[in-house]
N, C-alpha and C positions, 0 to 999 in steps of 0.2 A: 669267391675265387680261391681258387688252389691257394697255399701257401709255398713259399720259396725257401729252399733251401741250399745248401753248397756241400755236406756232406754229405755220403748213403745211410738211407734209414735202419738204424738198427734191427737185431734180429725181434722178435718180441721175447721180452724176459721174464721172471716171476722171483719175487724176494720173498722166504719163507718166513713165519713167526708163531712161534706156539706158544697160546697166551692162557692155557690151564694145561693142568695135567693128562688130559688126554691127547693124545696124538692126533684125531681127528681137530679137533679145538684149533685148530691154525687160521692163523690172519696172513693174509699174503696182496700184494698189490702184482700188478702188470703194466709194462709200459706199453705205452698202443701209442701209435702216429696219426698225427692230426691232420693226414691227407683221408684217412678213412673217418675221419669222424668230426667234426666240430664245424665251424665256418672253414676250414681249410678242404673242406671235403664238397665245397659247396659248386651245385649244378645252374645254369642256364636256365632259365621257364621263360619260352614261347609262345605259350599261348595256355587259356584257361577258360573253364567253360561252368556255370551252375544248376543244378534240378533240381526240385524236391522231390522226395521219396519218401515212400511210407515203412520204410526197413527200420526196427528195430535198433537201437546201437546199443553196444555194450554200455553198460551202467558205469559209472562212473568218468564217462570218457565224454560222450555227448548222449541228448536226447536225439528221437530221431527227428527230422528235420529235410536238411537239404544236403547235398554230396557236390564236392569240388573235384573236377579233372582237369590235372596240369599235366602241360605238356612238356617235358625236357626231354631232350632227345639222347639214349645211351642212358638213363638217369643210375642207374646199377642198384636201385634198391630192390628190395623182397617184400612179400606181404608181409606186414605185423612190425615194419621199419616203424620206427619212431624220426620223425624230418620236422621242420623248422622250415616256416616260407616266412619270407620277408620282401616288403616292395611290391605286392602283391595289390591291384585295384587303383582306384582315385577317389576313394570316400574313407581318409584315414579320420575324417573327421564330424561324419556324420554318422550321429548314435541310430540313425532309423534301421540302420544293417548291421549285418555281425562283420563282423572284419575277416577275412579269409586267410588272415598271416598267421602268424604263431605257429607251436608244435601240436602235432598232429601224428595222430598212429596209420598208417597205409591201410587200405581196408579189401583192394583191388588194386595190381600191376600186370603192366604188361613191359615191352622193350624200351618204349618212348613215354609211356604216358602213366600215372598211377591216379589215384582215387581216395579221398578221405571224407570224414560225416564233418557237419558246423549244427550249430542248435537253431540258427535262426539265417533268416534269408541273405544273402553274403552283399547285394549288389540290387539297382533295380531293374540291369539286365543283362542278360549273360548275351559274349563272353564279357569277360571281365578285362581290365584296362590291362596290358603290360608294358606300359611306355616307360614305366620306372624303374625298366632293367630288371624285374624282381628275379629272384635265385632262389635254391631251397638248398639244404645239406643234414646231412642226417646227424641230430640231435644224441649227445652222452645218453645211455641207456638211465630208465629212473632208479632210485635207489629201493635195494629189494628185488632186482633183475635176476634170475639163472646165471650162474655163470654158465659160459658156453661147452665146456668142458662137460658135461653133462655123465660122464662116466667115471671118471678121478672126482670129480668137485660137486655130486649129486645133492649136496646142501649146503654149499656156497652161496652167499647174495652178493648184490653190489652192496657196499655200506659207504661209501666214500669215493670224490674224483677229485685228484690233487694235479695239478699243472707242473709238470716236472723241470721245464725250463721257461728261462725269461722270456721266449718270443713265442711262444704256446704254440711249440712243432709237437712236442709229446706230454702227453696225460700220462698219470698213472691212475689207474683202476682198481679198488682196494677190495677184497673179498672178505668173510664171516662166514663161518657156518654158525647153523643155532647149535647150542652147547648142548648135549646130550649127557646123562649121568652124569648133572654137577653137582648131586645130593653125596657122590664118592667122597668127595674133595670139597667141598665150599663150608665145612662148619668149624663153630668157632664157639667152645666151653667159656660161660662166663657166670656173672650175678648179675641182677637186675632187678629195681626198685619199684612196686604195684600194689599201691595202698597203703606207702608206709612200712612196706615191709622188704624184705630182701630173699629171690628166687635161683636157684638153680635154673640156667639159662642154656638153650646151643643155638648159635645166632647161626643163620644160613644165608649166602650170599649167593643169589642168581643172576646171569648176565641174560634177559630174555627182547627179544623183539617188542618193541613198542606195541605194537598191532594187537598183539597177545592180552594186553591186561585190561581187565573188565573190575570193577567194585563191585558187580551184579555177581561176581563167581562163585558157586554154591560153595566151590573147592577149597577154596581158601577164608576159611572165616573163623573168626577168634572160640577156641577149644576144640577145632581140626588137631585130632592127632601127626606129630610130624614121622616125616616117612622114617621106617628101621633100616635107615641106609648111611653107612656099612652094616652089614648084617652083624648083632652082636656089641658093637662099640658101646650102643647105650642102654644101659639095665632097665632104665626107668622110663617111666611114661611121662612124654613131654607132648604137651598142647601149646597150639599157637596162640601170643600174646596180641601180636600186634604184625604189622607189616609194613611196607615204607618202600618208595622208593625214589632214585636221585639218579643224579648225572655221574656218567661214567668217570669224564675228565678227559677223555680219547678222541680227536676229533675225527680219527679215524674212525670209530664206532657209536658215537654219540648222534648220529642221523637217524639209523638201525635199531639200536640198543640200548637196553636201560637199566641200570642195576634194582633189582629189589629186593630188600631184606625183610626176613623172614624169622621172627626172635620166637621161637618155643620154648617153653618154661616149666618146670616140676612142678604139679598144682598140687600141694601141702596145705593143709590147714595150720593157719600161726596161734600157737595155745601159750597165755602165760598166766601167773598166778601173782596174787598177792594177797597180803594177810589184812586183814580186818584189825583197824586199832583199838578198837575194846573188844573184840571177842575171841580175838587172834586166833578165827580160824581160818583156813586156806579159800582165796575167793578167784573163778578163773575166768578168764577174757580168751574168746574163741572166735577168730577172726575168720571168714571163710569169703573164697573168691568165685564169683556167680557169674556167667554169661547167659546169653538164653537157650534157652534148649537144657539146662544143666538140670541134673535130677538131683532130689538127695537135700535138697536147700531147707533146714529147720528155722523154720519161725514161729511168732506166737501163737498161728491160727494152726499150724501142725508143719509136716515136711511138701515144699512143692518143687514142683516142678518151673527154672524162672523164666521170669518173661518181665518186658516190660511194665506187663496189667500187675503181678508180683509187687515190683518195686512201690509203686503208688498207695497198693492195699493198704486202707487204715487198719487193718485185723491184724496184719501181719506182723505189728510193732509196738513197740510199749513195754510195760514191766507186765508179766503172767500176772493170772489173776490170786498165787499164791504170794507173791512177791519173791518170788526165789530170783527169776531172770528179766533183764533187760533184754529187749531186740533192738537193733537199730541199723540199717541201711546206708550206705553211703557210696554216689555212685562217682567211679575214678575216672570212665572215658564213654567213649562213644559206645563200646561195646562189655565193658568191665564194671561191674557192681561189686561192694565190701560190705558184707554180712557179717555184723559183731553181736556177740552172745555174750554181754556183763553180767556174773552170779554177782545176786546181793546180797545172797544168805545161804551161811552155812548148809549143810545138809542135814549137821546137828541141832540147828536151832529150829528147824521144822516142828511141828506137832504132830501128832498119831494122823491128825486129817490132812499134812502136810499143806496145811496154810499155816502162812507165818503170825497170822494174828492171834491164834491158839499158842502159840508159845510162852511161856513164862521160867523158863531155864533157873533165873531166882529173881524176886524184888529186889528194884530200885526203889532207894530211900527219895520221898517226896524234897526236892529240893529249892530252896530262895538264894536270891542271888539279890542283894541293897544293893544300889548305887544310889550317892546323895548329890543331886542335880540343883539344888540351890543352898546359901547360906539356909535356909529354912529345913531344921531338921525333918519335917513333916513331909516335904517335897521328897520324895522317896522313891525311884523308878525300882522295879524291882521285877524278875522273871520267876514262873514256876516252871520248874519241868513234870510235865503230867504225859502220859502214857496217849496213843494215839486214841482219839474216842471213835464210837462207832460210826458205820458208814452212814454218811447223808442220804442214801439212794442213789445216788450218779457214781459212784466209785470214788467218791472224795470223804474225805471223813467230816465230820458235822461241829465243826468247830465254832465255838459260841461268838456273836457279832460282838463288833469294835463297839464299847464304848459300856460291855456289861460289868455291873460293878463285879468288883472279886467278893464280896462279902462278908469276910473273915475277920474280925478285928485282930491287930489294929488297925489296918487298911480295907474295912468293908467298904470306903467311900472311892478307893482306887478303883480306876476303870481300866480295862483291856481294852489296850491301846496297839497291838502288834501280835502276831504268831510266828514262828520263827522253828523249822524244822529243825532238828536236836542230830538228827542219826544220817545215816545216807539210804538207810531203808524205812524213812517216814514214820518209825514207832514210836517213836518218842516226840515231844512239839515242847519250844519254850511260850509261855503266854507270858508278856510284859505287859505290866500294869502300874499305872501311873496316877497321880490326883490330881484335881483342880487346884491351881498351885494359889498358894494366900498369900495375903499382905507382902504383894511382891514390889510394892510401890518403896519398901523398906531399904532395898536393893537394888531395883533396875534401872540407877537413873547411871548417865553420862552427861557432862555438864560440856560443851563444846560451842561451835558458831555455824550458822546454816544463814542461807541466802535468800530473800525473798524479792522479790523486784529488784534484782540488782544491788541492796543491800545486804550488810551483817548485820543480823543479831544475834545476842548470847543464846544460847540453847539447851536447856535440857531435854534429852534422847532416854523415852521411858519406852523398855523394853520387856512387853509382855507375852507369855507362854500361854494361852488359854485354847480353850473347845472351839475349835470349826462353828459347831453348832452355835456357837451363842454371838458370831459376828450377824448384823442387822447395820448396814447402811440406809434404809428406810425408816430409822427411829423419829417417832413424830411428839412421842411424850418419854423425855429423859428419866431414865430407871434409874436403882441404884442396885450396883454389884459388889454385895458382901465381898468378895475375894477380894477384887480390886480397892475396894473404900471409896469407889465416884461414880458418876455415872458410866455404864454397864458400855456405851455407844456415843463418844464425846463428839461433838461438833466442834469446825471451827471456832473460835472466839471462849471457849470454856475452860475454865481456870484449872491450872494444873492442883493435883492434891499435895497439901501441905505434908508431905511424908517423905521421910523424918520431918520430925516437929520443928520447926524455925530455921531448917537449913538453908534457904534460901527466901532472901531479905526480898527480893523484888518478884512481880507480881509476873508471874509467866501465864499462857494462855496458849491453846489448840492453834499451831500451826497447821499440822496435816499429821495425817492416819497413813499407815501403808501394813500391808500384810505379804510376809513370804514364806517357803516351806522353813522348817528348822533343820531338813539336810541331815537328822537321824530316821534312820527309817525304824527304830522302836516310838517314834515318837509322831511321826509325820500322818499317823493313818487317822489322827482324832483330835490331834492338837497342830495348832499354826502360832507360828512368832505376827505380834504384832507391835511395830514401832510407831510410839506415839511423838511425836517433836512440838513440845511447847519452845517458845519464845518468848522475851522480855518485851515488849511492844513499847517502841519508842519514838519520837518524832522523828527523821535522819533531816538537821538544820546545816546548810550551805552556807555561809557567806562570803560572796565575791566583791572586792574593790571595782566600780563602774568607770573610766576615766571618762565617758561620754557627760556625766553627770557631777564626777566626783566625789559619790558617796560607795556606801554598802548594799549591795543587792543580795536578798536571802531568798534559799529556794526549800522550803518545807515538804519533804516527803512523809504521807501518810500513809498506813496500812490500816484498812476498812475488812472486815468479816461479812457475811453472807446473814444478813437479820438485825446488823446491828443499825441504827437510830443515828444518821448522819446528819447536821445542821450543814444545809448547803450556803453556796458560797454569795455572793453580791449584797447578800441581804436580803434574800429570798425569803418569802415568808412560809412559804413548803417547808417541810424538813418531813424526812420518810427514811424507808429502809437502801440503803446505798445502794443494792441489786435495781432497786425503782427509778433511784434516780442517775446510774449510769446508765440508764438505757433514753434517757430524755436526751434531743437535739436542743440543747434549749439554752440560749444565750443570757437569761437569765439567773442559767446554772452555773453553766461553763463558759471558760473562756474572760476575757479582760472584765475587772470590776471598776467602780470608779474610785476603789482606793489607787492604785496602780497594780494590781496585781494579778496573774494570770493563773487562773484554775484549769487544770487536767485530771481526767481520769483515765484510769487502763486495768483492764481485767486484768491476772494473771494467772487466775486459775477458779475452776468451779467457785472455792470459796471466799477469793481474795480480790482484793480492787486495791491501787493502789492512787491515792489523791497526792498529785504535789502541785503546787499554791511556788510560783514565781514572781518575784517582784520585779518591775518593769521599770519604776521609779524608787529611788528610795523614801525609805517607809517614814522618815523622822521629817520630812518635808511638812511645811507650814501652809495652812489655807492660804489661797492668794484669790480675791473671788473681785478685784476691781476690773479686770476684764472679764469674767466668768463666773458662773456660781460654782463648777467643778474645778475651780485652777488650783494648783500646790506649786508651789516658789520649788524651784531644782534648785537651782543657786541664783548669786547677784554679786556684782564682782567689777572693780574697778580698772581700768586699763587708759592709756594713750596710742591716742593714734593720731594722723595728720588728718588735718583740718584745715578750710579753707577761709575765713573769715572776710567780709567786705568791708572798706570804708565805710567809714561812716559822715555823709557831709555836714560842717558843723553852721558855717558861713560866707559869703561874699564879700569881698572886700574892695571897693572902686578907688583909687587915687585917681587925680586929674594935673597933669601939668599945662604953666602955661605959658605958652613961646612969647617971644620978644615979636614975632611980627602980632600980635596982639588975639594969636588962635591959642587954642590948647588941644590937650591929647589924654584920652582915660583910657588907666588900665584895671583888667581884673583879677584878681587874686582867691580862686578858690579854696577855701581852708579849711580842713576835719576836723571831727570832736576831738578833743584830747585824749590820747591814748587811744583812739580810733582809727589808728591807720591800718591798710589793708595787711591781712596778715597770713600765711600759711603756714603750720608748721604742728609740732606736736601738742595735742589738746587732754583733758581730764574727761574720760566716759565712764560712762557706770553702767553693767548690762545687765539684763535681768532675765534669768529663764522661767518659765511659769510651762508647766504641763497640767493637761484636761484630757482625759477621755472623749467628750466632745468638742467640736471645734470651737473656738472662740466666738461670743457675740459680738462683743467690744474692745477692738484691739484699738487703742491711740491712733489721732491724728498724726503724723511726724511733719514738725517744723520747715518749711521750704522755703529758703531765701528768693525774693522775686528781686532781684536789682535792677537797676537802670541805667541808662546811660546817653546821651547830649552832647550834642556840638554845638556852638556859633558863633559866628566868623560877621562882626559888622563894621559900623563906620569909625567907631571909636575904641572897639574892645572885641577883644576875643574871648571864648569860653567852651570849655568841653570836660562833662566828668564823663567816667568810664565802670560799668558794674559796680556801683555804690548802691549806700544806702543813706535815703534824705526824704525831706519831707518835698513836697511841692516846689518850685522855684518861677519866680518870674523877671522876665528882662525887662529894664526900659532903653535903648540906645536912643535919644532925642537927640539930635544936630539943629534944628532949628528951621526954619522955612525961607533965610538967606544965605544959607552955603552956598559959597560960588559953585562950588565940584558938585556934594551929594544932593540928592531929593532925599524926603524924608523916606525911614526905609520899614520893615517891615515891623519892627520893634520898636518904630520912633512912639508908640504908648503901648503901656504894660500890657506884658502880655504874657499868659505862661510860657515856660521854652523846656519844662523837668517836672512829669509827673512824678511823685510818689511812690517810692518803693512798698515791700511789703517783707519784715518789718520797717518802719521808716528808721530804726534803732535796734539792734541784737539786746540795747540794755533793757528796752520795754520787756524781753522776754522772760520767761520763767526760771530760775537757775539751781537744778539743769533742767534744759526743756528736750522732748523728746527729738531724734534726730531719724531714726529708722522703727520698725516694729515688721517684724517678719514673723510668718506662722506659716508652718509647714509639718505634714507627717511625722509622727515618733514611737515607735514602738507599742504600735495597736492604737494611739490618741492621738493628740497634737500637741507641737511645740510650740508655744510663744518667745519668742526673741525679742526685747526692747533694749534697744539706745539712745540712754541720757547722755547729753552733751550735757558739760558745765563751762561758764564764761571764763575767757579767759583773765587770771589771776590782775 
């Protein structure tokens, strides 16, 4: 729908800007009204109809396909309009059709009706829906359009549409032409850094069309001469480095346009010199910058022309085969290569055949250089400097192998141990040579503490220099190495050399071997350090306070070697090499013995075992074998506790009274032993621990009080004990067989009324007699527990 407005539409205007030095160069915008153009401009569509066709569409716009004709009535566009339909059908949501909205270029108009191409079928049948009111209006031209001016503005584009006010009544339309003779006016003198080095530079800034730039451009490529424009300004010949380009910053022309810069640079060769510290004559370094396509490029196989295949050439690089020059290559970008030319040698030190190996300008005096590498004045590293010798055949000189004696007394037994170039042009070599070092056992000890199973012990750290060649970790029959003074390949368990004489009082022996570089490299190439570590082999003895037991518990840690002759543990009648018998599951080895004490083994390395022997009981315990042929007494130990003791019945007693009417009456009087009354309270025990590896056969009875207890109730007497202890008892209650009242009754003849306890007397018993005996689990065997009651006092 049209847009509303309340004022008249301005005239159309045009704001001018000249954004280079040319006068054509102008940026200018226009304001246009947005009843001509945008949704304010928009028409009615009545009806719509679709075909396919086999026409052709221009490229980029659609393939050919099928063609839509809407009908607006007056609609006022022209062919080649660019329009905008929207609302257009009733399948906005089915992908099987192309949709028939969007912008579109007019391809055929007439007064009512116009005509556009879609790529694919719009609908599945024409016509097409218009119940959803659709409308069309003609679309902002795209960017890059003619301006219409076509006479004044014949290289003006659209580059930019800016919305000129808040209700979008007027656009502004922003115009460019492409810049024409910006090589007048766009350059900029400077320096610039390529390979290290520093160029005379003239940077050029172009403002060009997007559309324009290709990488594929033969035009522009790195050592393109850049254009002589202004004619005159630049003396010299500059070639392009590099090229670039970025965002303008303009949003006005950053749709459009792109800035590219264009850095051309003076291509010089960089020459410099330096002197030679012994021969102080002038040596020069010629640094040269290569693209491809560049002719003229000196390297070692002659002058090429570069290329890629150039740079790789092994021919191409190295020192000549006079030794006068170095080549060497190094490539800085995608398109720039640095070709350096290092002289090694004068021009004067050359010979008539101009190889350098024919020169002899004057003798060098043969020279030695001592260094003394041990207290041992004999250990004597020392260098020659010898003249380069002849070539081996490959280009290398044929310098004699590591480890050939020097010959010469007083060192004919020093070997060449190292070569070491002397000069920067290879004629000269140091050769070091060194000896098999002796009686180094004099000197390399360190006396210190190292760790073996979690233990210290003292340590001496013998630290020897000898031959690569003569280490042998497969020694099966122990040598002896004069230099050293013991065997050549010490194993485990073998006794350090008494050297110096009596320095050390205790008896050290082969920990471990280790070998590593010595970290000289006159030294590294024939000779390795090897660190031997003996230790003092010692028991490592624990003793801990037990309070489950109340003694001392010891834990003996052993350390066992690889061959040596181990008495195993329980009393085994085996005894073998300790590798043998830590590999036995065997409970006759390991594990609890029937002293109390627990055997373990544990590798700790190739050559070590470590045995430690734990005591479970303590060790000073005394056979105890009356329950057990294994028992040992823990402890035994007196204490009180409460106790419940029985009566004990001693007697009966009957009195008989007799009444005045001429009857009588018996009573009975039960009476305890003396000092026998029932008693509870605190008693004298004695306990006794006994441990065994095996369970107990014969643990004690313990003592159980059976007591008894009676009532009865008859014609003459009463009577009742209660939980005592008595022997048998018997009633007689006789009345006689004239009682007016009673019949005779159940007790009128003896009769028992009080079995017998058990004991019938605590004094029958033993003093102390046993009271409890418990036996239960104990740290790998068993415990016996016994408690002696003793009587009471």
């Amino acid at each position: 729908m049209p847009l509303q407005r309340n004022q008249p539409s301005p005239d159309r205007q045009s704001v001018l800007s000249f954004v280079s030095p040319s006068v054509a160069d102008l940026l200018f915008y226009e304001t246009v009204d947005a009843k001509t153009v945008g949704a304010g401009s928009g028409k009615t569509i009545t009806g719509a109809t679709w075909a396919s066709t086999s026409i052709s569409v221009v490229a980029g716009i659609h393939e050919a396909g099928y063609t839509v004709t809407v009908t607006s009535v007056a609609h006022g566009f022209v062919t080649g309009d660019v329009v905008t339909i929207e609302g257009l059908g009733d399948r906005e949501d089915d992908s099987a059709y192309s949709r028939p909205n969007g912008t579109h270029k007019i391809a055929y108009v007439d007064a009512d009706t116009f005509t556009y191409f879609v790529s694919a079928q719009p609908d599945a049948a024409s016509p097409l829906d218009v119940t959803n009111n659709p409308y069309c209006y003609k679309a902002h031209p795209s960017y890059g359009t003619a301006h219409p001016d076509t006479e004044n503005f014949s290289k003006h584009k659209l580059c930019h549409v800016k919305q000129a006010d808040p209700t979008g009544l007027f656009f502004q339309y922003y115009y460019a032409a492409e810049r024409h003779h910006q090589d007048n006016y766009n350059f900029e003198f400077s320096q610039a850094d390529l390979g290290g080095n520093q160029y005379d530079t003239v940077v050029r800034t172009y403002v060009n069309l997007r559309s324009d730039f290709s990488d594929t451009d033969g035009e522009y490529q790195a050592g393109d001469a850049m254009p002589a424009i202004p004619a005159y300004v630049f003396g010299d010949t500059y070639i392009l480095m590099t090229r670039q380009q970025k965002r303008i910053g303009d949003s006005e022309l950053d749709s459009l346009f792109v800035i590219e810069q264009r850095v051309y640079f003076k291509d010089e060769d960089k020459i410099s010199f330096t002197t030679h510290p012994e021969f102080k004559d002038e040596l020069s370094t010629t640094e040269t910058l290569a693209y491809v396509g560049k002719t003229g490029i000196v390297t070692n196989a002659g002058t090429v022309t570069w290329s890629t295949a150039a740079a790789v050439a092994i021919a191409n690089w190295g020192v000549t085969t006079d030794g006068s020059y170095d080549y060497a290559v190094q490539k800085l970008s995608n398109d720039w290569w640095k070709v350096i030319k290092q002289q090694l040698v004068g021009s004067n030190r050359l010979g008539a055949s101009g190889n350098l190996l024919a020169r002899r300008p004057y003798a060098m005096a043969k020279e030695e250089i001592h260094t003394h590498v041990t207290p041992v004045v004999g250990d004597v590293l020392f260098y020659v400097t010898v003249d380069r010798p002849s070539d081996a055949g490959d280009g290398t000189p044929a310098h004699p192998a590591y480890g050939t004696a020097y010959g010469t007394a007083p060192f004919a037994s020093h070997k060449l141990c190292f070569v070491k170039q002397a000069d920067p042009e290879g004629q000269y070599f140091n050769y070091y040579y060194a000896a098999d070092r002796v009686s180094q056992d004099t000197y390399n000890f360190e006396f210190s503490q190292a760790d073996l199973g979690g233990n210290k012990y003292d340590t001496v750290v013998r630290t020897y220099v000898r031959l690569r060649s003569s280490f042998n970790d497969r020694v099966t029959t122990a040598t002896t190495d004069a230099t050293l003074h013991h065997t050549d390949n010490p194993e485990a368990g073998d006794a350090m050399p008494d050297i110096p004489a009596d320095q050390f009082d205790d008896a050290y022996i082969l920990m471990t071997r280790q070998q590593k570089r010595i970290g000289d490299q006159e030294l590294d190439g024939i000779f390795v350090v090897e660190q031997r570590v003996y230790f003092n082999r010692v028991d490592i003895v624990t003793h801990n306070l037990d309070p489950a037991t109340d003694g001392v518990l010891a834990m003996v840690e052993k350390v066992v070697y690889r061959g040596e002759t181990f008495d195993p543990p329980n009393g085994s009648p085996d005894t073998g090499y300790i590798e043998d018998l830590a590999e036995q599951a065997d409970d006759e080895l390991w594990g609890l013995d029937a002293a109390g004490r627990n055997w373990e083994v544990e590798q700790l390395s190739n050559d070590w075992w470590k045995v430690t022997i734990q005591d479970v009981i303590p060790q000073n315990a005394a056979a105890h074998t009356a329950y057990g042929a294994g028992g040992k007494k823990i402890r035994e130990y007196d204490t009180w506790q409460n106790f419940t003791w029985p009566a004990v019945v001693g007697s009966l007693n009957f009195t008989t009274a007799n009444k005045k009417d001429g009857s009588s009456q018996t009573a009975l009087t039960i009476r305890n032993k003396d000092g026998k009354d029932g008693f509870s309270g605190p008693t004298k025990m004695t306990v006794l621990q006994v441990w065994s590896k095996a369970a107990f056969d014969s643990i004690p009875d313990p003592t159980i009080f059976k007591t008894v207890s009676a009532t009865y109730s008859g014609v003459q007497f009463n009577a009742r004990v209660s939980n005592v202890l008595t022997e048998a008892i018997t009633l007689t209650d006789f009345i006689g067989t004239k009682d007016p009242v009673y019949k005779l009754g159940e007790y009128a003849f003896p009769k028992p009324w009080c079995h017998a306890s058990t004991p019938t007397d605590w004094s029958n018993l033993a003093n102390p007699f046993v009271g409890s005996a418990t036996q239960k689990p104990f740290r790998g065997g068993y415990l016996l527990e016994v408690v002696s009651i003793h009587h009471p006092a």
